[in-house]
N, CA, C and O atoms as a GROMACS GRO file, in nm:
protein
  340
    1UNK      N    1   0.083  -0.118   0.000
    1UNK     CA    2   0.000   0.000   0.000
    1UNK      C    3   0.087   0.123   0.000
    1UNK      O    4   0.207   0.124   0.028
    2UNK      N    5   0.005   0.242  -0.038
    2UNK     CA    6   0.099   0.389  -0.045
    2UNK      C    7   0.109   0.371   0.051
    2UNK      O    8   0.227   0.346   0.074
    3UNK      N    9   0.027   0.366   0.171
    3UNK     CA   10   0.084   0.427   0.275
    3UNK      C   11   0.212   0.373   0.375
    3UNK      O   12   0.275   0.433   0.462
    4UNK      N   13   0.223   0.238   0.325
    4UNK     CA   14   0.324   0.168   0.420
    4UNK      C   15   0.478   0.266   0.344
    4UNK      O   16   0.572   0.311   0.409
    5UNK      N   17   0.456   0.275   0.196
    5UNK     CA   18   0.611   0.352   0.180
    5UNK      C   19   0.675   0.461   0.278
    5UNK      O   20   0.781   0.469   0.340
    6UNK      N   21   0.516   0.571   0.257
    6UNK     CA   22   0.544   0.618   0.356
    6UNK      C   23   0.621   0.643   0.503
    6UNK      O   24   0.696   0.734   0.538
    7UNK      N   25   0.563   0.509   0.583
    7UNK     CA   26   0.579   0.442   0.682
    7UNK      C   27   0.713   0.411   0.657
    7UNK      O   28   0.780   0.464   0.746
    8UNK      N   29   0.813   0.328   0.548
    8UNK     CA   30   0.916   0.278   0.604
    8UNK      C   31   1.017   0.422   0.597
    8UNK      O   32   1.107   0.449   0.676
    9UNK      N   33   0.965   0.521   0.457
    9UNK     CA   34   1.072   0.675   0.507
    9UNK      C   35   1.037   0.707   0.624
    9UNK      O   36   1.103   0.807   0.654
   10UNK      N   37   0.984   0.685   0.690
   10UNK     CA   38   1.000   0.781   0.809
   10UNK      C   39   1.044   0.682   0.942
   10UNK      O   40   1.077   0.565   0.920
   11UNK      N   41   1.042   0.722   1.039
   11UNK     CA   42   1.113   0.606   1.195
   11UNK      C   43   1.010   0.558   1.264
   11UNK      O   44   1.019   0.478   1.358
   12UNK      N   45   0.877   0.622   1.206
   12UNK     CA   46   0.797   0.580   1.314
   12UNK      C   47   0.768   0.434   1.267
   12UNK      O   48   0.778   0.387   1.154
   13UNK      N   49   0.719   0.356   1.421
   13UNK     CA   50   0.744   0.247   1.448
   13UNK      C   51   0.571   0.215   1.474
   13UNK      O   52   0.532   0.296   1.559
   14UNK      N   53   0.468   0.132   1.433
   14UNK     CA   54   0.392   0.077   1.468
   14UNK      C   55   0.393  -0.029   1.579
   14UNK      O   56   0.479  -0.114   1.599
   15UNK      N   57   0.281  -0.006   1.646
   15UNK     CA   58   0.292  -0.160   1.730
   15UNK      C   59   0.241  -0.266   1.700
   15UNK      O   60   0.143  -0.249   1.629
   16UNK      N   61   0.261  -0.365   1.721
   16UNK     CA   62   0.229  -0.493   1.676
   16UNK      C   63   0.049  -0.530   1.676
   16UNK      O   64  -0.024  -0.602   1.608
   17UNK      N   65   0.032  -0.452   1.775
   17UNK     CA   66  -0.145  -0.452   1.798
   17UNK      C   67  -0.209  -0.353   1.638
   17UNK      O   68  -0.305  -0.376   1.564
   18UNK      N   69  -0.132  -0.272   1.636
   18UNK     CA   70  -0.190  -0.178   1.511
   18UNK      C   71  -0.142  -0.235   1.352
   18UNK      O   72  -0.183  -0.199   1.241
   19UNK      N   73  -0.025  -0.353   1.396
   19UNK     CA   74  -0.009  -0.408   1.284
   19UNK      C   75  -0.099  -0.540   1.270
   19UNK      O   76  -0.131  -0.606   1.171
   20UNK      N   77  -0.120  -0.552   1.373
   20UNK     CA   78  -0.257  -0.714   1.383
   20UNK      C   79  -0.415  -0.598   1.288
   20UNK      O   80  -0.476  -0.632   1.186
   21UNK      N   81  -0.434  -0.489   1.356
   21UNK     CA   82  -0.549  -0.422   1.310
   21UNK      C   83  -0.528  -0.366   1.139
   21UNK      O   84  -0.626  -0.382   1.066
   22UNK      N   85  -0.429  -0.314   1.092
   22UNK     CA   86  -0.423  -0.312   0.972
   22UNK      C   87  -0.370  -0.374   0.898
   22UNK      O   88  -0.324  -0.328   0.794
   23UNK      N   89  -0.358  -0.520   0.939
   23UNK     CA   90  -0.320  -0.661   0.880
   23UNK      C   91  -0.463  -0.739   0.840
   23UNK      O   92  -0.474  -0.837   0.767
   24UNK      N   93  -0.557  -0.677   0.901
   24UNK     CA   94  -0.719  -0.724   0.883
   24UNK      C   95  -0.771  -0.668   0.815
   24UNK      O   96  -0.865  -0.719   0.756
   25UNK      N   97  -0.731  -0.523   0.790
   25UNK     CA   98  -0.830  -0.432   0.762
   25UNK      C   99  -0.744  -0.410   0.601
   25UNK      O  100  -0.806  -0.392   0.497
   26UNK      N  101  -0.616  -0.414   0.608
   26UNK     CA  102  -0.619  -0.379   0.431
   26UNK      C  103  -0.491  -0.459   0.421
   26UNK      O  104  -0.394  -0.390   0.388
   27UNK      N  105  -0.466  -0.580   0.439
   27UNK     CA  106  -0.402  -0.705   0.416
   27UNK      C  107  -0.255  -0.651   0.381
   27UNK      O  108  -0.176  -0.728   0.327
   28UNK      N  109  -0.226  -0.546   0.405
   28UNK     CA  110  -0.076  -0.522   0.441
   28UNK      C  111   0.043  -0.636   0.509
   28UNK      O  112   0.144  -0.690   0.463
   29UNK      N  113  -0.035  -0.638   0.653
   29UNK     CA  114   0.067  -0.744   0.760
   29UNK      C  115  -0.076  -0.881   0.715
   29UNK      O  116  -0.194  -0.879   0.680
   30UNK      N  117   0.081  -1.032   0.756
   30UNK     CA  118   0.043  -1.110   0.774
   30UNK      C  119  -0.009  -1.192   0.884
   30UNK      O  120   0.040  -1.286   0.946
   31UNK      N  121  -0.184  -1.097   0.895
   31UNK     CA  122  -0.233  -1.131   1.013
   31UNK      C  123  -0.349  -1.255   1.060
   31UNK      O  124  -0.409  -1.286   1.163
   32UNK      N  125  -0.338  -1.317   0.880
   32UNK     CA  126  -0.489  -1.443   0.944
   32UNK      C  127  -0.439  -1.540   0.947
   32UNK      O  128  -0.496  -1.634   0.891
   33UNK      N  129  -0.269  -1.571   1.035
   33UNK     CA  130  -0.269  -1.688   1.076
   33UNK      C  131  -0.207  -1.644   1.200
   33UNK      O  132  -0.105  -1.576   1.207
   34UNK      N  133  -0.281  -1.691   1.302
   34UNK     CA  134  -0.264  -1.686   1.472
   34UNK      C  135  -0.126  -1.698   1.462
   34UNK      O  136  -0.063  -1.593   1.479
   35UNK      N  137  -0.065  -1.795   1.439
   35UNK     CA  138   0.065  -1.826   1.504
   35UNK      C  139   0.194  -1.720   1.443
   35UNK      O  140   0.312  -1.700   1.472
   36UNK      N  141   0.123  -1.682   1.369
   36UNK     CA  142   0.232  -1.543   1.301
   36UNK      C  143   0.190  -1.413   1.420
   36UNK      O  144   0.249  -1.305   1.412
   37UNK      N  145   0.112  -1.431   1.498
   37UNK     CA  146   0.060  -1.301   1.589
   37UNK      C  147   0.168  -1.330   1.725
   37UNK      O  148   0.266  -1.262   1.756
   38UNK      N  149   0.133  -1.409   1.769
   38UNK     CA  150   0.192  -1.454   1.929
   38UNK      C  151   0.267  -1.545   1.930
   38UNK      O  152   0.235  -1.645   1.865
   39UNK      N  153   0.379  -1.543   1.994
   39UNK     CA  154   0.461  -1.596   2.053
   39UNK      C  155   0.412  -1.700   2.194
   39UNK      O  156   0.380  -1.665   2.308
   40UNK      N  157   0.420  -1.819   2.141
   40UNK     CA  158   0.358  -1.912   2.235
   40UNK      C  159   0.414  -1.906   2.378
   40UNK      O  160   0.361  -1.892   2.488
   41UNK      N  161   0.553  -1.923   2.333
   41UNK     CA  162   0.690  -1.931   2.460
   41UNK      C  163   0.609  -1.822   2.556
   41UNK      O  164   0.559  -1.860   2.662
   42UNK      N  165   0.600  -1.692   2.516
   42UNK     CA  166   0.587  -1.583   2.615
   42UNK      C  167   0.500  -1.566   2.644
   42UNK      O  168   0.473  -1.505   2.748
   43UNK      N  169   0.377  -1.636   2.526
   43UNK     CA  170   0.201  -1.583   2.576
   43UNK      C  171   0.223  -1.453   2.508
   43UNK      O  172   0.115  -1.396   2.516
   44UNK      N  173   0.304  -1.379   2.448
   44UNK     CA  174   0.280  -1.227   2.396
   44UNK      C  175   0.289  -1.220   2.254
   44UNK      O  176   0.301  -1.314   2.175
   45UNK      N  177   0.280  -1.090   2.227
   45UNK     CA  178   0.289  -1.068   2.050
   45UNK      C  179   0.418  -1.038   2.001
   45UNK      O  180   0.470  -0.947   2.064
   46UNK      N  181   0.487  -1.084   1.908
   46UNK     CA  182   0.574  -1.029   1.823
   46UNK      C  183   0.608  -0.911   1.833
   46UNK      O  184   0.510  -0.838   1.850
   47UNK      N  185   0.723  -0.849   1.830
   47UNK     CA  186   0.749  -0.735   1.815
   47UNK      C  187   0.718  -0.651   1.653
   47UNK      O  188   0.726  -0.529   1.638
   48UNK      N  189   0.687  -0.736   1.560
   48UNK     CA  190   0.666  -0.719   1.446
   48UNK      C  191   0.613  -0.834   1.358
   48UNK      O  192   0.670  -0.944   1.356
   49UNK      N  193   0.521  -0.810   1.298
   49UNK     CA  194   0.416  -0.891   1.191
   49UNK      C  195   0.493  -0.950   1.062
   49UNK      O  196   0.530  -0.856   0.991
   50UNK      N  197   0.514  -1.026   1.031
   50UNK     CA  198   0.598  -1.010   0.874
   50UNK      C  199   0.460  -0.941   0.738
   50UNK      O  200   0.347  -0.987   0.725
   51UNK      N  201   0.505  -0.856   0.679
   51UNK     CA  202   0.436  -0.810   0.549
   51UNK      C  203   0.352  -0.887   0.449
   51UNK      O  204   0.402  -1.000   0.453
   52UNK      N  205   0.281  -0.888   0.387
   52UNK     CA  206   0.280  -0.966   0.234
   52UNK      C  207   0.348  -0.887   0.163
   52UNK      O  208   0.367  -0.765   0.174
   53UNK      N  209   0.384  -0.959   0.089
   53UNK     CA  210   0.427  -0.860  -0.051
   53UNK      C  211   0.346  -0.898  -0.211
   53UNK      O  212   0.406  -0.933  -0.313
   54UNK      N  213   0.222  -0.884  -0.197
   54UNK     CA  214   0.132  -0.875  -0.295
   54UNK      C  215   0.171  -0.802  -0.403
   54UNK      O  216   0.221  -0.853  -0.503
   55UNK      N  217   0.150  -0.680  -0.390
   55UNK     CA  218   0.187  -0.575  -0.506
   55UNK      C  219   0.312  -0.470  -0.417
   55UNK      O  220   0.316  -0.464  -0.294
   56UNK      N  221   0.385  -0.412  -0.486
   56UNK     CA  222   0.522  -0.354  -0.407
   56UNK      C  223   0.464  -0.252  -0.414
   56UNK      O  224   0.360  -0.239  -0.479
   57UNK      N  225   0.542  -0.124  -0.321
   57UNK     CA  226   0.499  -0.010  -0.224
   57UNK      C  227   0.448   0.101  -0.341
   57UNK      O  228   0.362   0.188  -0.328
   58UNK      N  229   0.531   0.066  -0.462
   58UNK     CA  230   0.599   0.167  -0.546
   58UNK      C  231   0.470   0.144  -0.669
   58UNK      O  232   0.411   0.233  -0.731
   59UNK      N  233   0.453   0.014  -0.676
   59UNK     CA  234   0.360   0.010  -0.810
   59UNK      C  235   0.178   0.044  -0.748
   59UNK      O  236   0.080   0.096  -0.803
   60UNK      N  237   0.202  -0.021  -0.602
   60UNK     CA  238   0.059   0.074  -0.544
   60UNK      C  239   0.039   0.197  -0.538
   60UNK      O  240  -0.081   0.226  -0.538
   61UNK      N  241   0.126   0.304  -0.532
   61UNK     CA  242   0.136   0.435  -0.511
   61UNK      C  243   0.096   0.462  -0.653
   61UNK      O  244  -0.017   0.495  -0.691
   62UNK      N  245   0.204   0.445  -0.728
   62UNK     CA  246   0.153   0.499  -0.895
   62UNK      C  247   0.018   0.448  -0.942
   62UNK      O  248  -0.049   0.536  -0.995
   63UNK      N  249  -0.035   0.334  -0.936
   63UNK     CA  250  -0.141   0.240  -0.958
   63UNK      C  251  -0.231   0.380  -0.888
   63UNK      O  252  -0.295   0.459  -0.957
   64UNK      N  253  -0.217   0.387  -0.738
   64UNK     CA  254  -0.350   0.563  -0.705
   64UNK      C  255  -0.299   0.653  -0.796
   64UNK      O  256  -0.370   0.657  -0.896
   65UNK      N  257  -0.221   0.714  -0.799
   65UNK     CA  258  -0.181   0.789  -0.858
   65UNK      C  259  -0.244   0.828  -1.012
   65UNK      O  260  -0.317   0.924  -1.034
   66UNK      N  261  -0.216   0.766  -1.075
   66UNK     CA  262  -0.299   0.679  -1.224
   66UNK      C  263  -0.426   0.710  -1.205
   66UNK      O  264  -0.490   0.787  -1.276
   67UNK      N  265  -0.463   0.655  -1.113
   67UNK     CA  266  -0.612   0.637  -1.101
   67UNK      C  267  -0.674   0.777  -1.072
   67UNK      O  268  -0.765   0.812  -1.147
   68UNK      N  269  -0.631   0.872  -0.961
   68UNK     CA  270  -0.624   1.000  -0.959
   68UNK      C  271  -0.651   1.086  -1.036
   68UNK      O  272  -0.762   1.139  -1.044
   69UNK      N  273  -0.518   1.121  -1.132
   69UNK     CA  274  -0.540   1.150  -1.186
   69UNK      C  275  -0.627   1.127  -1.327
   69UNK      O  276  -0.672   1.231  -1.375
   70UNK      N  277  -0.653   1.018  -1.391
   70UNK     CA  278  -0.746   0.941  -1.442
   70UNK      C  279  -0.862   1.038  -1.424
   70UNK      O  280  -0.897   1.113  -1.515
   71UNK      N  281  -0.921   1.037  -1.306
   71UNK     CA  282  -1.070   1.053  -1.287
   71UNK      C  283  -1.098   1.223  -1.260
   71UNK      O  284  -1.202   1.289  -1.254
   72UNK      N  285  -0.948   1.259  -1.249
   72UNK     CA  286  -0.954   1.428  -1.244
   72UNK      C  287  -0.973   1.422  -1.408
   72UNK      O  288  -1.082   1.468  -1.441
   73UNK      N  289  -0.907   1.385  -1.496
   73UNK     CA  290  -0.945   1.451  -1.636
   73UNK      C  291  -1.081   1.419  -1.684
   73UNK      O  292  -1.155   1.512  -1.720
   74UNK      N  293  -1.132   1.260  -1.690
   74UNK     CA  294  -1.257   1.251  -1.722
   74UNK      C  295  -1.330   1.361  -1.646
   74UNK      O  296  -1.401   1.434  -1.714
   75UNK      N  297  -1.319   1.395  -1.456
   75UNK     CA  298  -1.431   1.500  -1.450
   75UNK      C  299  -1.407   1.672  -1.523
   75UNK      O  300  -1.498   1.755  -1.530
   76UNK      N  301  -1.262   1.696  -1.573
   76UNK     CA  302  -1.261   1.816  -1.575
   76UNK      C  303  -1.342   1.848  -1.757
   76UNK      O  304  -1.402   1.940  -1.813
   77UNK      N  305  -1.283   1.679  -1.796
   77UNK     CA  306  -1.410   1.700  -1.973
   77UNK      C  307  -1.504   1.655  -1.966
   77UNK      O  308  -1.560   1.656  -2.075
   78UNK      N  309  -1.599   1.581  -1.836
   78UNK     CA  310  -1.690   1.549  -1.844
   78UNK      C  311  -1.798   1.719  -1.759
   78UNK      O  312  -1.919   1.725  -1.736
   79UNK      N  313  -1.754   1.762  -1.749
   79UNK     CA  314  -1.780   1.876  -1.633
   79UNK      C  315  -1.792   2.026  -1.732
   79UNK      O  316  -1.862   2.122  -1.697
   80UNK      N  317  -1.723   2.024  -1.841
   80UNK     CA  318  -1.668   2.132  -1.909
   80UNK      C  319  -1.807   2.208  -1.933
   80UNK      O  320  -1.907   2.153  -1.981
   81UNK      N  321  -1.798   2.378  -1.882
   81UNK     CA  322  -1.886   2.429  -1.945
   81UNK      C  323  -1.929   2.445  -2.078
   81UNK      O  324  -1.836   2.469  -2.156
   82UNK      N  325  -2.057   2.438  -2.134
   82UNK     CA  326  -2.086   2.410  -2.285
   82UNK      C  327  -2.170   2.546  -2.335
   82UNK      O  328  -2.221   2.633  -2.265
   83UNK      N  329  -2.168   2.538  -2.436
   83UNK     CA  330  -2.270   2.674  -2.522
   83UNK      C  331  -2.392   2.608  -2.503
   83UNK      O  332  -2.396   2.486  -2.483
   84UNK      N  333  -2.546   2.720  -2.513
   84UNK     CA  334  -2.660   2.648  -2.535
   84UNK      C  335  -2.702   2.690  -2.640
   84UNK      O  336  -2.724   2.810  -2.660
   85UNK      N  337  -2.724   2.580  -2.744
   85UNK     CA  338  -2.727   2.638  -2.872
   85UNK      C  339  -2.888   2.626  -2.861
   85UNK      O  340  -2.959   2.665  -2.954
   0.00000   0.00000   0.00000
């Protein structure tokens, strides 16, 4: 996703609870198998989720991007003021 690129330029650090929640919610982290969540030994969570790597950071960003802009031109010629003849 764009936004994880984001995420790795910069330092901030997610927690493992917010990577379990947007591992559900937009399949970023690999979160629908339990045993990738918790650590049995400790009873606790991972310090970190491992990723999918579905589509890479770079071709999702342009892929919105594309799309973006895409739907700005159809509205700016679908929108265009006209003469009334």
């Amino acid at each position: 996703m764009a936004y994880m690129y984001f995420l790795d330029s910069s330092d901030f650090r997610i927690t493992p609870t917010s990577q379990a929640i947007f591992g559900t919610l937009t399949n970023t982290y690999n979160a629908a198998d339990p045993s990738t969540l918790y650590d049995q030994d400790i009873g606790a969570m991972y310090p970190s989720i491992p990723r999918t790597t579905y589509v890479s950071q770079l071709a999702s960003m342009l892929g919105w991007l594309a799309f973006t802009m895409l739907m700005l031109i159809v509205g700016i010629l679908r929108f265009q003021k006209r003469e009334i003849k």
